[in-house]
C-alpha positions in Angstrom: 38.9 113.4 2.1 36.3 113.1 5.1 35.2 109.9 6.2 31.8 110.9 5.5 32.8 111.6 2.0 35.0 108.3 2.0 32.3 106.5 2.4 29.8 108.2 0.2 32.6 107.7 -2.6 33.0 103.5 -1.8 29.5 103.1 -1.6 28.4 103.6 -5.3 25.8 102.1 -7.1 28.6 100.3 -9.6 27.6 97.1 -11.7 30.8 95.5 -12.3 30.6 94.6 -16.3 34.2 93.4 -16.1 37.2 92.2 -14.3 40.7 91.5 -15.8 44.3 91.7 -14.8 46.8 93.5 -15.8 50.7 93.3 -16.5 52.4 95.7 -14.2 54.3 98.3 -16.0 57.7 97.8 -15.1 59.5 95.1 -17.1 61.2 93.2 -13.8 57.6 92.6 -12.1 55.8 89.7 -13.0 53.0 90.4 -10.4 49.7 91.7 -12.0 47.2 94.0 -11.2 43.1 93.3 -10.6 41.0 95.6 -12.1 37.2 95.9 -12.8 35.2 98.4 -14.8 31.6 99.1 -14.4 28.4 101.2 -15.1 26.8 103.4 -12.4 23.4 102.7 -12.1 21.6 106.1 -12.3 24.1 107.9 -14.4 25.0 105.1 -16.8 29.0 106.2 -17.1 31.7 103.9 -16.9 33.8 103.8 -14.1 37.4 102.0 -13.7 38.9 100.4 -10.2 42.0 98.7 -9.1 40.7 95.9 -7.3 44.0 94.2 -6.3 47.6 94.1 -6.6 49.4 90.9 -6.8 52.1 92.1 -4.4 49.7 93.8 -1.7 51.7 96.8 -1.9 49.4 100.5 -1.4 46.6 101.4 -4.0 43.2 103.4 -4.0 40.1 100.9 -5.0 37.6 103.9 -5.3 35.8 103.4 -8.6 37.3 106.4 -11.3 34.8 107.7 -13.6 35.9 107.0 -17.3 35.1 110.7 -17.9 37.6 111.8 -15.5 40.3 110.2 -17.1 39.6 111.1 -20.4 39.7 114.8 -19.0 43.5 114.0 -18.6 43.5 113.9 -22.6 41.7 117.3 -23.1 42.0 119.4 -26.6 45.4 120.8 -25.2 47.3 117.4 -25.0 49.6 116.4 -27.6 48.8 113.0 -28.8 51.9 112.8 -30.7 54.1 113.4 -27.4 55.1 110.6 -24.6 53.9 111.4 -21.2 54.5 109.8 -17.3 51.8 108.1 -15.8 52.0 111.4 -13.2 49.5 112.9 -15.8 46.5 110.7 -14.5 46.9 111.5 -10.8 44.5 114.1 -10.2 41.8 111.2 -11.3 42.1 109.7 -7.5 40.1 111.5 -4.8 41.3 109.3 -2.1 44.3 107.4 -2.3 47.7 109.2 -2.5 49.9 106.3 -2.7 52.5 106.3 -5.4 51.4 103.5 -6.7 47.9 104.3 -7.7 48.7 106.7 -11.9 51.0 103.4 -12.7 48.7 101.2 -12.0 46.0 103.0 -14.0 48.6 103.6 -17.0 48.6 99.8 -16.7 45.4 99.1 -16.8 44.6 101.8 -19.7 47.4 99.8 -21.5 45.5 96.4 -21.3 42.1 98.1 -22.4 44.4 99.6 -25.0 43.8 102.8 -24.4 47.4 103.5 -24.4 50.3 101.9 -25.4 54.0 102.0 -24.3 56.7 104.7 -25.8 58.8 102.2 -27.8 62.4 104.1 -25.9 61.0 104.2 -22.5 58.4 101.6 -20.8 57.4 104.1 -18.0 56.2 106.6 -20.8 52.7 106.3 -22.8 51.3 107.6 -25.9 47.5 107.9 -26.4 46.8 105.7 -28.8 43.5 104.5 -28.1 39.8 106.1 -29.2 38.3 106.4 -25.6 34.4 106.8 -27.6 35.1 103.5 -29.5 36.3 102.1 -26.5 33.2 102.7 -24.2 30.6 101.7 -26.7 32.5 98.2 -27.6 31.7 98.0 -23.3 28.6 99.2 -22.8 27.9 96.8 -26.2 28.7 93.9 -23.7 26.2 94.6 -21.5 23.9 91.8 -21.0 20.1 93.2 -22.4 17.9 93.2 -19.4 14.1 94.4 -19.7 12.9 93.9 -15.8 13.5 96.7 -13.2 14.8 93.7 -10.8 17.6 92.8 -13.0 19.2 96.0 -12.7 20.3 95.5 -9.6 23.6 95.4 -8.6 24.6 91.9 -7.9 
């Protein structure tokens, strides 16, 4: 990605509704993860971030549009059927470390979006309503009538 582009990308008009941690996914860490979700300002859709990792190993921060990674769960995916976290990299347009589709599986996992495959903790099942999910968030917005409170703080 271009710097230009980079930049665009980090420099989003996101008003962070949430943060939380996060239990890593593997069952020997006992470091957790940072995330934050929020709502883009213009476009009102959710968007997801790592915002730390407890170890400081590698990890993209750029903010993940909810509808991307519900794209990873189109009409064609088997709900019924285990998969890797390797299904949600294509969500990150930056980073390319490793790190970055376990970390979201982890944090999808805490939302409970998805939940561990009870023979393998590295694989997931879809288990959560993504719809459900995004309207219990947006439903914790704070109600806000002035133009001035929108603002991102």
């Amino acid at each position: 990605m271009s710097t230009k582009k980079k930049e665009e990308h980090q420099n989003l008009p996101i008003n962070q509704i949430r943060q939380r941690s996060a239990p890593k996914l593997s069952p020997k860490s006992t470091d957790e993860l940072t995330y934050e979700i929020g709502i883009h300002a213009e476009t009102k859709q959710l968007h997801l971030r790592i915002a730390s990792n407890g170890t400081g190993g590698y990890f993209s921060d750029e903010w993940i549009p909810v509808e991307t990674i519900e794209k990873c769960f189109d009409a064609t995916f088997n709900k019924a059927k285990p998969f890797s976290s390797t299904r949600l990299r294509p969500v990150f347009a930056q980073g390319k470390s490793a790190n970055n589709a376990g970390f979201l599986a982890a944090v999808l996992r805490q939302e409970q979006l998805i939940s561990p495959h009870e023979s393998n903790c590295f694989q997931h099942l879809l288990t959560g309503d993504f719809d459900k999910w995004k309207h219990q968030v947006i439903s914790e917005l704070p109600k806000k009538s002035s133009k001035a409170s929108e603002q991102v703080e």
